[in-house]
Biotite code that builds the C-alpha atoms (Angstrom):
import biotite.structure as struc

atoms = struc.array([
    struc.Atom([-9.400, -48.346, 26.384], chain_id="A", res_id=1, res_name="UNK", atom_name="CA", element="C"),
    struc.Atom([-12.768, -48.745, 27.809], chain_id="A", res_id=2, res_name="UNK", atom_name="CA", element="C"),
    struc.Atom([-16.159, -49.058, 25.778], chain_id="A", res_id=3, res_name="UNK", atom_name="CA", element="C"),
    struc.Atom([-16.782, -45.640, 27.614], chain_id="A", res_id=4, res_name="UNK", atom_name="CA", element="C"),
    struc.Atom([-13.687, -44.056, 26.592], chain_id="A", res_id=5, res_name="UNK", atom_name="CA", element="C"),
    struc.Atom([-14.149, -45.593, 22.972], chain_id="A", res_id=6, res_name="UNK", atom_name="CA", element="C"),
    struc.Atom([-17.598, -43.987, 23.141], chain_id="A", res_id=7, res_name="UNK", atom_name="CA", element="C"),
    struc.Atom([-16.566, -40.998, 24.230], chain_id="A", res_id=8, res_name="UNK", atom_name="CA", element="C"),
    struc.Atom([-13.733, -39.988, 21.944], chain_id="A", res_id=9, res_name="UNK", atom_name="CA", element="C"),
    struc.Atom([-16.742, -40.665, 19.206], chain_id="A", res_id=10, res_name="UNK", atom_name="CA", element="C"),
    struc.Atom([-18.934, -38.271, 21.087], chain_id="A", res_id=11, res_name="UNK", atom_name="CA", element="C"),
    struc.Atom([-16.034, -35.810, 20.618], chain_id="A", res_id=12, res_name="UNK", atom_name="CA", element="C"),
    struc.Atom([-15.504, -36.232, 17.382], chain_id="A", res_id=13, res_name="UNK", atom_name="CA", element="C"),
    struc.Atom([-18.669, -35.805, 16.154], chain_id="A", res_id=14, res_name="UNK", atom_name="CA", element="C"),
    struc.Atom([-19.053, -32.502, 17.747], chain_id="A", res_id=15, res_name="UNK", atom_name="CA", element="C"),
    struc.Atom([-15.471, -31.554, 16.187], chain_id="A", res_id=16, res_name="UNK", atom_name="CA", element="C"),
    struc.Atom([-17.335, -32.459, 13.261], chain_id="A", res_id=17, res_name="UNK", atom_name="CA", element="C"),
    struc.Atom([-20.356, -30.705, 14.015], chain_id="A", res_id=18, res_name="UNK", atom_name="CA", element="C"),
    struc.Atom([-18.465, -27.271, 14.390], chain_id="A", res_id=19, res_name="UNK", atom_name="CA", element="C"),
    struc.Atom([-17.086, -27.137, 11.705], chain_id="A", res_id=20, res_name="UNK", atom_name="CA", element="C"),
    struc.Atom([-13.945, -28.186, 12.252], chain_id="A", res_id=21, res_name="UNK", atom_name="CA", element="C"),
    struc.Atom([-11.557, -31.559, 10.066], chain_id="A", res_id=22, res_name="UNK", atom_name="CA", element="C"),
    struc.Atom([-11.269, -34.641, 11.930], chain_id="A", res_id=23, res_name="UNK", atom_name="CA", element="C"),
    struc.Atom([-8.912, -36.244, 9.766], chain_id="A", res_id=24, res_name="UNK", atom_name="CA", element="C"),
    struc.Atom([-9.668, -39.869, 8.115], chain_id="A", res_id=25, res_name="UNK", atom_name="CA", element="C"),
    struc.Atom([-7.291, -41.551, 9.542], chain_id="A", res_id=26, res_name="UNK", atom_name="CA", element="C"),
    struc.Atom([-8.174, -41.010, 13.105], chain_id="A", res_id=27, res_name="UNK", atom_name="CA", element="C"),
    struc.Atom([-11.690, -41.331, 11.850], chain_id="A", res_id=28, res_name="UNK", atom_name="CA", element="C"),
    struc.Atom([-10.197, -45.673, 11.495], chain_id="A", res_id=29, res_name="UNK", atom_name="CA", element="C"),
    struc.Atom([-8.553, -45.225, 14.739], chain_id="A", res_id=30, res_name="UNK", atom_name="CA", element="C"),
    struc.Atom([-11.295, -44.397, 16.773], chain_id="A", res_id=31, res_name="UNK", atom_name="CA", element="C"),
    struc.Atom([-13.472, -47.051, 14.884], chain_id="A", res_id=32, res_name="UNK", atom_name="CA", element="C"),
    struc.Atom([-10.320, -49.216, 15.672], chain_id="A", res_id=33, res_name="UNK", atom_name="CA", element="C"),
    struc.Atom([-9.988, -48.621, 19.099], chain_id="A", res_id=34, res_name="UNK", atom_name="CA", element="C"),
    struc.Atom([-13.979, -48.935, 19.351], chain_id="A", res_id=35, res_name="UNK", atom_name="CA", element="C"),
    struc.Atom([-13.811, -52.537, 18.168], chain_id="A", res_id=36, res_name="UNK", atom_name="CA", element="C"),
    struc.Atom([-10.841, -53.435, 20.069], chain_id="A", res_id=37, res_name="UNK", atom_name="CA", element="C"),
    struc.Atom([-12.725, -52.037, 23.493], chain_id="A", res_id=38, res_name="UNK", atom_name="CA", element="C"),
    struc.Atom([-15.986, -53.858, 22.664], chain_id="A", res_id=39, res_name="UNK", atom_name="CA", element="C"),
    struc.Atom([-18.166, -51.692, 20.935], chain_id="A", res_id=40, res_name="UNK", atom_name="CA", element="C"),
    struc.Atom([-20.472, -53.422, 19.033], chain_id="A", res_id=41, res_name="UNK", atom_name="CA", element="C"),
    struc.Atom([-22.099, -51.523, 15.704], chain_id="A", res_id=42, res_name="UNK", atom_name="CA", element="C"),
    struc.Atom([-22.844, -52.949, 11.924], chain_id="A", res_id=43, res_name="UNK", atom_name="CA", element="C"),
    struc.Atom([-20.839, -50.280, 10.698], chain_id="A", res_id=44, res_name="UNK", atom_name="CA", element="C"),
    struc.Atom([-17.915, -50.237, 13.108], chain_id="A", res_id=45, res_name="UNK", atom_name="CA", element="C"),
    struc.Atom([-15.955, -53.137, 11.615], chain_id="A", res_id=46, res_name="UNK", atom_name="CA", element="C"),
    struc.Atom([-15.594, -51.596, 8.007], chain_id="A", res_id=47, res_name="UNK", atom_name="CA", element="C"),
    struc.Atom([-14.515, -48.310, 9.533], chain_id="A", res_id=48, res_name="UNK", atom_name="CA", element="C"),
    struc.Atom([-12.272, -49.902, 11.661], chain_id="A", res_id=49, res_name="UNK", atom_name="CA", element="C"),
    struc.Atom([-11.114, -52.360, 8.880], chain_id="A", res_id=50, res_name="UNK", atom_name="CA", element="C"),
    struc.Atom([-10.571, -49.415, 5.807], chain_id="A", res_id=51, res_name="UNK", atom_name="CA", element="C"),
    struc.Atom([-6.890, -49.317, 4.308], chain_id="A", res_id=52, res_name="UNK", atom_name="CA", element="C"),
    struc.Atom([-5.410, -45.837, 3.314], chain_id="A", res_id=53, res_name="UNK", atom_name="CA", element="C"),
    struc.Atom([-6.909, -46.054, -0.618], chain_id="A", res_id=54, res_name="UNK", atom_name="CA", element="C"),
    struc.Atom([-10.512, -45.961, 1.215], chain_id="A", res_id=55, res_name="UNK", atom_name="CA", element="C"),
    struc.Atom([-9.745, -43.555, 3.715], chain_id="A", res_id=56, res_name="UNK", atom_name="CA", element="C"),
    struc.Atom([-11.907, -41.017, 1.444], chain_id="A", res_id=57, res_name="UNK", atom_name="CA", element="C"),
    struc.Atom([-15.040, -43.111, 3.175], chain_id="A", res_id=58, res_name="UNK", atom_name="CA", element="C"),
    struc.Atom([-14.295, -42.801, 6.311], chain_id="A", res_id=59, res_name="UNK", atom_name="CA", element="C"),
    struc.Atom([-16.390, -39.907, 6.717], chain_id="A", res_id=60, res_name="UNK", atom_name="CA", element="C"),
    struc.Atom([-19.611, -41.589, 5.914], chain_id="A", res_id=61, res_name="UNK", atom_name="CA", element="C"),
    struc.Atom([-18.573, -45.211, 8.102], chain_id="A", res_id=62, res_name="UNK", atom_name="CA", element="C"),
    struc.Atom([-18.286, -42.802, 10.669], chain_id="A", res_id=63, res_name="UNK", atom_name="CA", element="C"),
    struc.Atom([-21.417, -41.181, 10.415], chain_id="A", res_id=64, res_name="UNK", atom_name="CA", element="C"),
    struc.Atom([-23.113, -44.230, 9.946], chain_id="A", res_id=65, res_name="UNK", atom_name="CA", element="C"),
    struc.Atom([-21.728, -45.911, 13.115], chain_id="A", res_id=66, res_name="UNK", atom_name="CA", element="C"),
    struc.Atom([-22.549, -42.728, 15.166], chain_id="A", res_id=67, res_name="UNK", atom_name="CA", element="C"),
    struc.Atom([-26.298, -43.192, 13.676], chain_id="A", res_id=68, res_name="UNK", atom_name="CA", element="C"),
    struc.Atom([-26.173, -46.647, 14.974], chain_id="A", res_id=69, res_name="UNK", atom_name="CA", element="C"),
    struc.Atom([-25.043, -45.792, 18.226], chain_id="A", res_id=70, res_name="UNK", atom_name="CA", element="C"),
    struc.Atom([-27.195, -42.620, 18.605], chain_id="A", res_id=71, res_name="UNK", atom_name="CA", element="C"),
    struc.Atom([-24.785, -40.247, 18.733], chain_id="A", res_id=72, res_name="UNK", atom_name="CA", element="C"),
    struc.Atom([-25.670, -38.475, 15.682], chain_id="A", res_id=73, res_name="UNK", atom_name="CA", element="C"),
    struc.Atom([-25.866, -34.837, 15.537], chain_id="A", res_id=74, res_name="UNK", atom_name="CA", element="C"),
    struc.Atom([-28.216, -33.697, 13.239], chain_id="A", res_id=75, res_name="UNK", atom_name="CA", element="C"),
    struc.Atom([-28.414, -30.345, 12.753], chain_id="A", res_id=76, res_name="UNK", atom_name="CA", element="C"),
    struc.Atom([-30.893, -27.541, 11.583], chain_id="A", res_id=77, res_name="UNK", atom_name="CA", element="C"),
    struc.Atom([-29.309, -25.604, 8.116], chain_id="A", res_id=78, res_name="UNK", atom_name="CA", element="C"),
    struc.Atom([-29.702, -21.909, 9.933], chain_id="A", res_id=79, res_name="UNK", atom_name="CA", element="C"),
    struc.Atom([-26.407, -21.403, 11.372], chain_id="A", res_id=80, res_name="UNK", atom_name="CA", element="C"),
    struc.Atom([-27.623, -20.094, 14.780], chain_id="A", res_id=81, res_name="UNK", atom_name="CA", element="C"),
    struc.Atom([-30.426, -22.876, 15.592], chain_id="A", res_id=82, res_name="UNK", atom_name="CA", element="C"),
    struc.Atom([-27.308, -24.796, 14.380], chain_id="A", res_id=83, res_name="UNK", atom_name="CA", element="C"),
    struc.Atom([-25.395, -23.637, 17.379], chain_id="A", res_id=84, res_name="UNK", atom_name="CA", element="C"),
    struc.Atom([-28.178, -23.476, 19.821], chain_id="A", res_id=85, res_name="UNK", atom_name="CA", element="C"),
    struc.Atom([-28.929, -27.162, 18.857], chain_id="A", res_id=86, res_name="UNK", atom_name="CA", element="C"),
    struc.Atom([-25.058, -28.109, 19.339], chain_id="A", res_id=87, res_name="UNK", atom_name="CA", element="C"),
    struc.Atom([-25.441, -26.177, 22.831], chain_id="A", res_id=88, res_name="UNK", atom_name="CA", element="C"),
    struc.Atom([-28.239, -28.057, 23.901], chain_id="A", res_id=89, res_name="UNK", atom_name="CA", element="C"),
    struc.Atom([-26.385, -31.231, 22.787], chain_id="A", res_id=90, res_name="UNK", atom_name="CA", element="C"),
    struc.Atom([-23.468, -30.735, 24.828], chain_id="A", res_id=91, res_name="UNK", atom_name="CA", element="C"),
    struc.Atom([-25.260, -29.660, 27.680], chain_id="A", res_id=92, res_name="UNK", atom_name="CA", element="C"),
    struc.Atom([-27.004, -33.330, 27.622], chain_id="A", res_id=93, res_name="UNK", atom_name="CA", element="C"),
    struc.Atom([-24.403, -34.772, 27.386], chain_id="A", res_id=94, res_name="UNK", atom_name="CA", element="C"),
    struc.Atom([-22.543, -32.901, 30.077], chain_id="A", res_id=95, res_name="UNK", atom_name="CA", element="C"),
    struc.Atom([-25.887, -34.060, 32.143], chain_id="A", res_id=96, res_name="UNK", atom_name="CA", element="C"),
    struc.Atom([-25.671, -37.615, 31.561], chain_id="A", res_id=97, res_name="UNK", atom_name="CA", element="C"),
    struc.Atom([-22.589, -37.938, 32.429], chain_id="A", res_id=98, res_name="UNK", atom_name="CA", element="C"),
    struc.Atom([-21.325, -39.224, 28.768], chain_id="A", res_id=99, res_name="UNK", atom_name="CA", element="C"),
    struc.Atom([-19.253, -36.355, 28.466], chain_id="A", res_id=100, res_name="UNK", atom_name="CA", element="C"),
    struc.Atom([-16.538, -34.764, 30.769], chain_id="A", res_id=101, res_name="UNK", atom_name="CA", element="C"),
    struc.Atom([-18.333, -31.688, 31.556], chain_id="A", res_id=102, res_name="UNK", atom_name="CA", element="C"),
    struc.Atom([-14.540, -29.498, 31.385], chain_id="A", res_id=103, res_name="UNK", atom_name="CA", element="C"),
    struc.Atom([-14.662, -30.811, 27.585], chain_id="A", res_id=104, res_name="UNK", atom_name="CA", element="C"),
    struc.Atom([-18.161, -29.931, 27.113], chain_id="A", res_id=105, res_name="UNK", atom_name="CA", element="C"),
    struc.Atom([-17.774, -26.434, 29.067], chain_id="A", res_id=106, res_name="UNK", atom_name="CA", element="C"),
    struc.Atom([-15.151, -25.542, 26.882], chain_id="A", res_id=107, res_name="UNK", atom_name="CA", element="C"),
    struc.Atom([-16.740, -26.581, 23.848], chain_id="A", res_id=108, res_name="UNK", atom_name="CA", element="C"),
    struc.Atom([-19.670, -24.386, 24.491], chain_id="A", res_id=109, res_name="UNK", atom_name="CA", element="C"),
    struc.Atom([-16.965, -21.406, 25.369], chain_id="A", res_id=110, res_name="UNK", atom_name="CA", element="C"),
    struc.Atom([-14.759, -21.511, 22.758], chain_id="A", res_id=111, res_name="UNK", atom_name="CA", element="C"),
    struc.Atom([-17.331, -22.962, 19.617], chain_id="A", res_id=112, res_name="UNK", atom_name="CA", element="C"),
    struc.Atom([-20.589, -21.881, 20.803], chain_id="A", res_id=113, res_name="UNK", atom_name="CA", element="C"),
    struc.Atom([-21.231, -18.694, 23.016], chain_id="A", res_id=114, res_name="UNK", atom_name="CA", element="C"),
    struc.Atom([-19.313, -16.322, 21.014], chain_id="A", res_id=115, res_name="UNK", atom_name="CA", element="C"),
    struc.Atom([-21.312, -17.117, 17.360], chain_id="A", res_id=116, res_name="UNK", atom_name="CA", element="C"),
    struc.Atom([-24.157, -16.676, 19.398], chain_id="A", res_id=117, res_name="UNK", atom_name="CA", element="C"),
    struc.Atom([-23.338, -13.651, 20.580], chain_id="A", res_id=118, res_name="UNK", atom_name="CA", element="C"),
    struc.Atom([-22.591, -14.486, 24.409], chain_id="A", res_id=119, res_name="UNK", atom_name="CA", element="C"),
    struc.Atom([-26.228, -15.138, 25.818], chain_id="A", res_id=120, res_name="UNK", atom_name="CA", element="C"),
    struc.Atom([-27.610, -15.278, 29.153], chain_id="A", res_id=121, res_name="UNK", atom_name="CA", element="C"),
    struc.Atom([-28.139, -18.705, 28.940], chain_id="A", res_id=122, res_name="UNK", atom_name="CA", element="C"),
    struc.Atom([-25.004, -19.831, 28.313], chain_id="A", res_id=123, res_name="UNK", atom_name="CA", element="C"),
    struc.Atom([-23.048, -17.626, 30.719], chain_id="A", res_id=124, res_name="UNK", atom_name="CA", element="C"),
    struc.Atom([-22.996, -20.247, 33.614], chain_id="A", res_id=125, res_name="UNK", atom_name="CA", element="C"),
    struc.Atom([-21.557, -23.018, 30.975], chain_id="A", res_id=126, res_name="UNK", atom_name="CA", element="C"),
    struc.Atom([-18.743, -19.829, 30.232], chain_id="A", res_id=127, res_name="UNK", atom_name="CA", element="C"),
    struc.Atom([-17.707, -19.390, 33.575], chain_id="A", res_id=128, res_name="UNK", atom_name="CA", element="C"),
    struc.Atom([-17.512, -23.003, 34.269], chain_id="A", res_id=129, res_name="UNK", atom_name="CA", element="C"),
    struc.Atom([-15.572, -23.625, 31.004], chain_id="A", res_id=130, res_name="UNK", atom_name="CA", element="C"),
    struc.Atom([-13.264, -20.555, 32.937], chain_id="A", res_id=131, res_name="UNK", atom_name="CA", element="C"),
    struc.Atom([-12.950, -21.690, 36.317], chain_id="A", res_id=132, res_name="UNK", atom_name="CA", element="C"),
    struc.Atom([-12.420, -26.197, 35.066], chain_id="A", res_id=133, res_name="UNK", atom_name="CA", element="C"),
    struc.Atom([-10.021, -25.111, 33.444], chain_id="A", res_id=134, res_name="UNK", atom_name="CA", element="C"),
    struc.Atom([-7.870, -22.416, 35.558], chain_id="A", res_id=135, res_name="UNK", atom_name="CA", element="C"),
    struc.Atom([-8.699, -24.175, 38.363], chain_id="A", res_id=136, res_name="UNK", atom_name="CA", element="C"),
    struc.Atom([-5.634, -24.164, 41.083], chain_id="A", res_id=137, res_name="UNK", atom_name="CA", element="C"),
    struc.Atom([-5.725, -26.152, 44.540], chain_id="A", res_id=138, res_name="UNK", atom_name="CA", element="C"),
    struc.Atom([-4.931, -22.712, 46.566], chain_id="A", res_id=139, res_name="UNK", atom_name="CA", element="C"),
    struc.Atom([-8.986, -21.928, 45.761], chain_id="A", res_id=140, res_name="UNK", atom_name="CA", element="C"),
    struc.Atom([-9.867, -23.852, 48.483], chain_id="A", res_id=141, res_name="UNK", atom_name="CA", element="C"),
    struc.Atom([-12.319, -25.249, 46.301], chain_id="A", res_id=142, res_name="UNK", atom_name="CA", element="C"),
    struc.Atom([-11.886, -29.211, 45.336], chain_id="A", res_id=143, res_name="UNK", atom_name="CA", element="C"),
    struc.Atom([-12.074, -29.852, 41.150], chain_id="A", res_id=144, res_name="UNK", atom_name="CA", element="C"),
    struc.Atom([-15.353, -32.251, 41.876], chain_id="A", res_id=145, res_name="UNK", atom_name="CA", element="C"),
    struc.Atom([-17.217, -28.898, 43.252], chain_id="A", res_id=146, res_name="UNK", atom_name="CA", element="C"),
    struc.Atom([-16.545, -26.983, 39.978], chain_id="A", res_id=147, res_name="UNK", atom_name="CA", element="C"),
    struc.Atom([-17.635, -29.945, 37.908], chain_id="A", res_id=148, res_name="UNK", atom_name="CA", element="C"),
    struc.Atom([-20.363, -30.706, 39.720], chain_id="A", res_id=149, res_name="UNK", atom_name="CA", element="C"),
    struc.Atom([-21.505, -26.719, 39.139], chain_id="A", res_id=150, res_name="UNK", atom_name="CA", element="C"),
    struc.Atom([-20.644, -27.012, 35.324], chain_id="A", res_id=151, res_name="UNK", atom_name="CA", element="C"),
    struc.Atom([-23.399, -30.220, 35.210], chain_id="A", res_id=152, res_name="UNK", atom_name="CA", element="C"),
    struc.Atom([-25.814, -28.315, 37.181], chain_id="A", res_id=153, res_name="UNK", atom_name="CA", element="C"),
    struc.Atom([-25.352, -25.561, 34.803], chain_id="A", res_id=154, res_name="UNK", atom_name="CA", element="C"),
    struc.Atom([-26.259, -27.890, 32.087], chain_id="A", res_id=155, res_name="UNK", atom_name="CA", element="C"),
    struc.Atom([-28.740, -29.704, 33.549], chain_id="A", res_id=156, res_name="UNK", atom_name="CA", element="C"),
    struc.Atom([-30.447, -26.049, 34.148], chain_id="A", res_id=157, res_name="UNK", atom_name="CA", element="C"),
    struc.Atom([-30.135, -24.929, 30.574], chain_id="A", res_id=158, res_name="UNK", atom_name="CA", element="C"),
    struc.Atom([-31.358, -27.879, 28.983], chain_id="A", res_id=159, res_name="UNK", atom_name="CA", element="C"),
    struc.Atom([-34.710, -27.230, 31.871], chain_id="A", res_id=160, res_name="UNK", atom_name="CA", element="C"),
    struc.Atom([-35.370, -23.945, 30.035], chain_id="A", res_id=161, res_name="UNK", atom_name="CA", element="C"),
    struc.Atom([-35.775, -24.704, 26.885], chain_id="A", res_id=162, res_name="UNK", atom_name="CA", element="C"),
    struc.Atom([-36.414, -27.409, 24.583], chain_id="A", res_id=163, res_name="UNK", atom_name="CA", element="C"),
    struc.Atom([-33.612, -27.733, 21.801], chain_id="A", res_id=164, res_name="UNK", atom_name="CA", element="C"),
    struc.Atom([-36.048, -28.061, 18.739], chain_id="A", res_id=165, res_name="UNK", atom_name="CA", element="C"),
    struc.Atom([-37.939, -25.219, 19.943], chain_id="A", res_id=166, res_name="UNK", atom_name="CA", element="C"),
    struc.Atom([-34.623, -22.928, 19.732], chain_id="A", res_id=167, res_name="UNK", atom_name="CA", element="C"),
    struc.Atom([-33.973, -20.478, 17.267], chain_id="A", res_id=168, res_name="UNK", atom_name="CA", element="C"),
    struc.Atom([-33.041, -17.320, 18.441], chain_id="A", res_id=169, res_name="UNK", atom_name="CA", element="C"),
])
């Protein structure tokens, strides 16, 4: 495992955590584990990494802690829908930067996101490239690259419109 990869199963993670759903403790370790083993270097990262089974109850907040020293903290506004706008606007970034695959991100955004909010405008190009990364067949005629270089442009537009502290809608 790369630093990258290390860094980006974290990334993924957090926005597990972030919508809602259990990332359990002990993958929590793992992916602090796998961090340290790949090079990551955070304050935090070698007591995740280094908790035995009776702590895994911590995990939670040496994870949080190490994604605050790495930046990848999501920190989120209480009203659920500037909650999901702000997670939107985080995965598009990301997507954008190139930190995150942009089928995982895509998806994300499809299945987590657009529906709680309703399915906006906004969000529709992210939808359909969520759609076509992932039924995506060689017979299109179409190479893979294409379609993921659409899905960042589609990000990389969204995150143009609007600020992601200014959305609450």
């Amino acid at each position: 495992m790369t630093p990258d990869d290390a860094l980006q199963q974290f990334r993924i993670f957090a926005l597990e955590r972030a919508l809602g759903r259990q990332v359990g403790s002990d993958r929590l370790i793992q992916a602090g584990l796998d961090a340290l083993v790949a090079g990551v270097e955070s304050p935090s990262l070698v007591t995740l990494a280094g908790l035995q089974r009776r702590e895994e109850p911590e995990a939670s907040e040496h994870f949080d802690r190490v994604l605050e020293e790495l930046g990848l903290f999501v920190d989120l506004p209480s009203d659920p829908r500037a909650a999901n706008w702000a997670i939107a606007y985080w995965i598009a970034g990301r997507i954008a930067d190139g930190s995150l695959d942009p089928a995982v991100g895509t998806h994300l955004i499809w299945a987590d996101i657009a529906h709680d909010l309703d399915w906006p405008e906004e969000l529709q190009p992210l939808v359909a490239s969520a759609l076509d990364l992932e039924d995506w067949q060689e017979s299109w005629g179409v190479g893979r690259d294409v379609l993921t270089g659409q899905a960042v442009e589609a990000a990389e537009h969204l995150l143009s419109r609007q600020s992601p502290g200014e959305r609450n809608d």
